[in-house]
N, C-alpha and C positions, 0 to 999 in steps of 0.2 A: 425227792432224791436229787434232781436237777440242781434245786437252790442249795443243798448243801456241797455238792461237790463243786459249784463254782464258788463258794463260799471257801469250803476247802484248800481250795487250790488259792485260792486268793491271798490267805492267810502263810500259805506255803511259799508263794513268790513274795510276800512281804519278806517273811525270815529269811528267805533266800537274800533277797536285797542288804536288808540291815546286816545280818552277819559276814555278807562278803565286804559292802561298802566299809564297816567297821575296821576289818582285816587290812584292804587295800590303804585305808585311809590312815591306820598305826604304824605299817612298812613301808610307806611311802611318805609319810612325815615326822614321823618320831626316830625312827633311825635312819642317823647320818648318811647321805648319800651315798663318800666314797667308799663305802665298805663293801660295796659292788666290787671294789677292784682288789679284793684282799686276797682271793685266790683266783685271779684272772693272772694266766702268766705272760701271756702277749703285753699285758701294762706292764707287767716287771723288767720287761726287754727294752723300755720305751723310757720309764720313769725316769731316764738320767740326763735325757732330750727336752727339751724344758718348751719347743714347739711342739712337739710331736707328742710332748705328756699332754700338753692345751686340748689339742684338737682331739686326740683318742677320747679323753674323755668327755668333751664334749660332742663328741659323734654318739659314745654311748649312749649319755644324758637324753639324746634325742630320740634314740632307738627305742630307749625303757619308758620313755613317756614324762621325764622331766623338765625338758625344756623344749625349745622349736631353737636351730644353730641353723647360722648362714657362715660358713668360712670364708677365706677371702677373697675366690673364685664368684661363688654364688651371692654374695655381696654384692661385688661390684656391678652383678647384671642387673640384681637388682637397682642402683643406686645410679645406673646409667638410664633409666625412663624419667628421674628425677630431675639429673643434668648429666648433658650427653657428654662435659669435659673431664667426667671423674676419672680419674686412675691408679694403677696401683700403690704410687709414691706415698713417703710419709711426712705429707705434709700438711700443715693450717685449714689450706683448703679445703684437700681430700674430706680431713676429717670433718670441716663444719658440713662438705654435702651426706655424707656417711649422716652423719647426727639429723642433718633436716629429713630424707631419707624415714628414719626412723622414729623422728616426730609423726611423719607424713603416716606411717603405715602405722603407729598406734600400738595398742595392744602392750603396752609395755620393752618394746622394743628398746636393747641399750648395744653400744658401739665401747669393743674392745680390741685393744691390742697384745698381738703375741708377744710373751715374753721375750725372747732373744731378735727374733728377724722385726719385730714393728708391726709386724701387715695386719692391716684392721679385720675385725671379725664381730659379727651380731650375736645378740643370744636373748631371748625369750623365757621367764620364767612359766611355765604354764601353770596356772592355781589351783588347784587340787579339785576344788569341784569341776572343774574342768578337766583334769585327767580321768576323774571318777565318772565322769559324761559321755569322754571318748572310748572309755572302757564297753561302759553298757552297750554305746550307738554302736561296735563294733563284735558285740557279743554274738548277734548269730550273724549270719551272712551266707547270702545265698546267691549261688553260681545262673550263671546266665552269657547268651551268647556275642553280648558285649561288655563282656569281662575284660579280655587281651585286648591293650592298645595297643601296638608294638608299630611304632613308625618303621621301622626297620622291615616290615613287612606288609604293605600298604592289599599285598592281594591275598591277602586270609582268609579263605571262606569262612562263611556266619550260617548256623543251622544245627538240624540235629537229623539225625539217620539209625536207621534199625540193624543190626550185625547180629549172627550166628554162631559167626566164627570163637572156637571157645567157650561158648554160651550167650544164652540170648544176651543185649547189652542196651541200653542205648546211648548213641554216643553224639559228642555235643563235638561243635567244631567255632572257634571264637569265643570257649568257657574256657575258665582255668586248669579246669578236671574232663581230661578228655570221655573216661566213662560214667557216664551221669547217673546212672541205673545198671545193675548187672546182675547176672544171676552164677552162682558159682556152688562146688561142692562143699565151704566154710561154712559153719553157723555166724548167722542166722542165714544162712542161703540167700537173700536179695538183700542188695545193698546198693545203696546210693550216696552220689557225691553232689548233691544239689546244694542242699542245707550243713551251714556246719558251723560248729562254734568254735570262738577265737577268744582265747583266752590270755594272749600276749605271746610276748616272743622271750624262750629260756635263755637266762645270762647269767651267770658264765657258764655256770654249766651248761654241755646240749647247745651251746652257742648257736642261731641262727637259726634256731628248729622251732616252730610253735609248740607250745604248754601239751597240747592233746597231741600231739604228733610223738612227742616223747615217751608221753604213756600207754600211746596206741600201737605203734610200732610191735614187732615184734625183737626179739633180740637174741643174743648168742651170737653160733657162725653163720655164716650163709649158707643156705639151703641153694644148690644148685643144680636145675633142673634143664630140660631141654625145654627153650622156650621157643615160643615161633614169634620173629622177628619180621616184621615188613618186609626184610631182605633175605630173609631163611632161617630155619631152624639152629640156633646155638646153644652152648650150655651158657645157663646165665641164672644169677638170683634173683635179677629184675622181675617186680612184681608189675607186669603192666596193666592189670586195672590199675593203679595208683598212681598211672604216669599224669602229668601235669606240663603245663603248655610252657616252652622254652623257645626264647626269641633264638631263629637259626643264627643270627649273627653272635651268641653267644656260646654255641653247639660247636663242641670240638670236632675234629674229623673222623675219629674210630665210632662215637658218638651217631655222627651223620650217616658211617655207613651202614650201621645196623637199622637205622629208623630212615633207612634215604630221604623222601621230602614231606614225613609226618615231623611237626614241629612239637607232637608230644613227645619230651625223650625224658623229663624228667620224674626220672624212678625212685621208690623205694626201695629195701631189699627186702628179701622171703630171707627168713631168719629162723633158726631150728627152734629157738625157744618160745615160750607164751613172751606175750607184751606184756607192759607191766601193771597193766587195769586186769587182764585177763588172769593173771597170776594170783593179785588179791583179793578177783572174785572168787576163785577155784578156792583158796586159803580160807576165806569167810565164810563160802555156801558148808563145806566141808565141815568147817568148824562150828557152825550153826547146827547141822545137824546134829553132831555127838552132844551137844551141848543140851537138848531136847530129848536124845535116843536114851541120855546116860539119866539126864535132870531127870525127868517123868517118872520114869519106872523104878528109883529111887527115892523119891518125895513122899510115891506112893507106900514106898515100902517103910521107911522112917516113920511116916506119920499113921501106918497101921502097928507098927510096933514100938510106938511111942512108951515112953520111960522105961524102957526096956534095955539090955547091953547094946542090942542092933542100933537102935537110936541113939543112944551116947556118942557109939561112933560116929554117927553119921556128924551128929551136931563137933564133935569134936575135928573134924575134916572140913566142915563147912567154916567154924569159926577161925580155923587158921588159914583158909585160902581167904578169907575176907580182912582177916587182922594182920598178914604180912604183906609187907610193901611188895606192891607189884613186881619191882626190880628181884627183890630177892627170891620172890617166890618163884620167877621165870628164870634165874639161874641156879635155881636150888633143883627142877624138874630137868633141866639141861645138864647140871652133872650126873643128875640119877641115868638119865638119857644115855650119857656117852660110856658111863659104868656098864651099861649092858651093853653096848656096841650100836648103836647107834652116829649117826654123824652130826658132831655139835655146830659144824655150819654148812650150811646149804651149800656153796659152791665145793665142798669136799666130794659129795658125788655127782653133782648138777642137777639142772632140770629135770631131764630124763629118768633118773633112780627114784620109784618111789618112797626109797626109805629117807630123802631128803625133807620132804614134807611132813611126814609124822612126829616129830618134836615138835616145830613151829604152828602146827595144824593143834596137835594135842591139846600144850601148852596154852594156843589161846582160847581153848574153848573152856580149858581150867579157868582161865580166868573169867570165866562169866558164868564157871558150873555150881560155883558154892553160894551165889545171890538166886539164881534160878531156882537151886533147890530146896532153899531158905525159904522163900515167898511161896513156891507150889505148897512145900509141906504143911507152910502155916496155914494156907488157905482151905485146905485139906483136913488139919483137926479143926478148923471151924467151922467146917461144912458136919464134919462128923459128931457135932453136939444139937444139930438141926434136926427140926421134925419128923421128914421124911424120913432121915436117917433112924430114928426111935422104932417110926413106924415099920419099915425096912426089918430090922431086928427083932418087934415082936412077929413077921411071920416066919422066921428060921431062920431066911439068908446068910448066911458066913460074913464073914469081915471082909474078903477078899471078893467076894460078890458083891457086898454092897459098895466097896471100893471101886472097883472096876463099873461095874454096871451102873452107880449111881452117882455118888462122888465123883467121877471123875467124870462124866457128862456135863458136869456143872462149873469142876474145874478147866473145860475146854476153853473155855470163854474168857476169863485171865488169861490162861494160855497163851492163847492166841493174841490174846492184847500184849501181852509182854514180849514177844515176837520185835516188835518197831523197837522197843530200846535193846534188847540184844543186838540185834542188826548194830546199833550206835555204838553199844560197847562195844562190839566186836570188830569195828573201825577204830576206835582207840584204843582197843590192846593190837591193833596190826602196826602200829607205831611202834609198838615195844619189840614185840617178837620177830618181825621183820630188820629192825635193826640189827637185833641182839644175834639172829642168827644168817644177816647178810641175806636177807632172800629179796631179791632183785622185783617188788613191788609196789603200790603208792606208797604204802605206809611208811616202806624204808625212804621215799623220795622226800617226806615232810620236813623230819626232822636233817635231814642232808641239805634240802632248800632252804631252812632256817641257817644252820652253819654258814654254808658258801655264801651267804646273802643275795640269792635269788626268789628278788621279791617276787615277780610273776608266776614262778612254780607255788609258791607261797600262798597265794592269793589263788590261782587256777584249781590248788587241790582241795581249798577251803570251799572254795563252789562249789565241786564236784562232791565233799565229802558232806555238804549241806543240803544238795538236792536229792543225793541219798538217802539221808535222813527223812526229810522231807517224805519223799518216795516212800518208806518204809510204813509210815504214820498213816499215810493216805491208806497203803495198802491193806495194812493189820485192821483198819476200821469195815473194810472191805469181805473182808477175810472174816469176821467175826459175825456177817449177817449169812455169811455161808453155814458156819457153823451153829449158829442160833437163829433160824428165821424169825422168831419172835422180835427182836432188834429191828427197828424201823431208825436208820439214820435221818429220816427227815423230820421226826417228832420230837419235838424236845421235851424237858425233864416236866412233868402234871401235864399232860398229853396235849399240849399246844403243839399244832403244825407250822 
């Protein structure tokens, strides 16, 4: 058992690798850079400044992980350990110490000038397996009590300590996450901020916010409670487990007085709505189920009343949720939807109304209920032309006895195996149905990260919808020695160990 599950998993962090690296590596070198800036509107205020277009996007390029930019500031400090006469003029000189400078330091280093003012500037291509490098080396990352450098504040205690207050907690002091472990009334109840993964920084969209902060967040209004502040009780949406360590010399004054001289102040906020991972789980698990509650006990029923009116229809509903294009078939159940009074997009009654979710919930487990119930039935009359089943029959049992009681013991075991790729479909119809009906999810974030050209959501959701998978596969093999002890995953096929 041991050696198959490191084997497992092995084979899962491979595909993990390959399908991300692949993603990263098509969005990051196949489509043109500037198309970053196609809906950035801060560049659109800028573009007709021909220094200020320079350097915007090349600060970008730096942020996103395409190049390494020294402006003409950070140049020259450089370029003064080289020779201490450099300056910022445009001239012969400057530029041959700029260029030796940049011979000297390698790496590809080249020496440019701003279009309009002259003033020299560096720039860096970095190579792709080299982005793909700092990707990985920056993947997980974990908190520690020399985390904060912050010259500006040279007497920062370093440690960790035990609090009550609110719930047990423990809290770090010189980490970046003041609450490092906490215990609260949210599922899953304990939680930590040690370990975390980093999946890039979103652009344009969610500007300046990491990949998983986007989709972990919560959203809508703010949720405004009475919070207890260092300096007393206010109302506030300030989530403070989630505060994170801010240099005080950066810390406004209203800021200051609320947290007097804790230099954690930077918060997220407690928001009415689910987050939007939270949102697509509740939409999938939901939809998984009806998709299994409805499949089963219809495959069964089809395949005991096979050639019969009952099964024509059945097969005549399955063949056209399988033979119409997805698109039409999720706006063909969306107008049936809205004909009975129903809301055809989700922001029409919000989060909150449960009748927002039943369309988009429905709809996507249609789209995985007419393959489910295809494969169960067929499996179903070919179990029912088997032995046992004969044997079954000669001693009286019904159809519906031997269905239930026998058949379908047998059919637990596909079942259950077909579990991991429903989970899959049903991440790729949350792409459809989340668009189509606006409902604030990953799925809707895909295809929107694709449009705005934000490769890093792009690439972050590809992981995350890969290790899911993964996850799934692992689990359904798991799941299947529950349901049949007989399954030994550590045997392989002519009973070799």
């Amino acid at each position: 058992m041991v050696k198959y599950i490191f084997g497992r998993l092995l084979r899962g962090i491979i595909s993990i690798f390959l399908v991300t690296t692949f993603t990263y590596a098509l969005v990051y070198s196949l489509i043109p850079r500037h198309t970053v800036f196609t809906h950035d509107l801060n560049y659109n205020k800028i573009a007709s400044v021909p220094d200020k277009r320079t350097d915007y996007e090349n600060t970008v390029f730096d942020e996103i992980g395409y190049i390494e930019y020294l402006n003409s500031r950070d140049l020259l400090l450089k370029a003064e350990k080289t020779d201490a006469s450099v300056t910022t003029k445009h001239t012969q000189k400057n530029e041959k110490i700029f260029k030796a400078w940049a011979k000297k330091a390698g790496s590809g280093w080249k020496i440019h000038q701003m279009p309009q003012s002259k003033n020299f500037y560096a720039v860096r291509e970095i190579p792709l397996y080299e982005r793909v490098g700092r990707f990985y080396s920056q993947l997980i990352q974990i908190d520690h009590i020399w985390h904060v450098q912050d010259k500006t504040n040279p007497n920062l205690k370093r440690g960790y300590s035990v609090s009550t207050k609110g719930g047990l907690a423990l809290i770090g002091s010189g980490t970046k996450y003041k609450y490092q472990l906490y215990v609260d009334g949210k599922f899953p109840f304990i939680h930590q901020n040690i370990v975390h993964l980093y999946l890039g920084q979103s652009y344009p969209t969610y500007s300046g916010q990491g990949v998983l902060q986007v989709i972990e967040q919560s959203q809508g209004q703010a949720k405004l409670a009475m919070t207890q502040f260092p300096t007393g009780k206010m109302l506030s949406a300030a989530n403070l487990h989630s505060a994170q360590y801010q240099s005080p010399s950066k810390t406004d004054a209203p800021t200051k007085a609320k947290f007097s001289k804790d230099p954690y102040t930077l918060t997220q906020n407690n928001n009415r709505d689910f987050s939007m991972i939270a949102t697509s789980f509740l939409n999938g698990f939901i939809a998984l189920v009806i998709v299994y509650a409805l499949g089963v006990p219809l495959s069964m029923l089809f395949a005991r009343k096979k050639g019969t009116w009952i099964d024509g229809i059945g097969n005549t509903i399955v063949i056209l949720s399988i033979a119409l294009p997805s698109l039409a078939f999720v706006y063909f159940l969306q107008f049936i939807g809205g004909k009975i009074g129903l809301p055809t997009l989700f922001p029409d009654l919000g989060a909150h109304n449960v009748l927002s979710y039943v369309l988009p919930v429905f709809i996507l487990a249609a789209l995985s209920l007419g393959g489910t119930i295809q494969w169960v039935r067929r499996f179903m009359i070919d179990q029912s032309l088997s032995d046992y089943v004969r044997f079954a029959r000669s001693k009286g049992l019904s159809e519906k006895e031997i269905s239930s009681r026998h058949i379908m013991k047998n059919a637990l075991i596909p079942i259950v195996q077909g579990i991991p790729g429903s989970i899959i479909a049903t991440i790729g119809g949350a792409t459809i149905t989340e668009t189509i009906f606006n409902v604030p999810g990953m799925g809707k974030m895909l295809p929107a990260a694709i449009l705005s050209h934000n490769n890093a959501m792009v690439v972050g959701l590809t992981f995350i919808f890969t290790v899911t998978a993964v996850i799934s596969l692992i689990l359904g093999d798991f799941v299947m020695t529950l349901v049949d002890p007989r399954i030994n995953l550590s045997v392989k096929r002519g009973g070799e160990k």
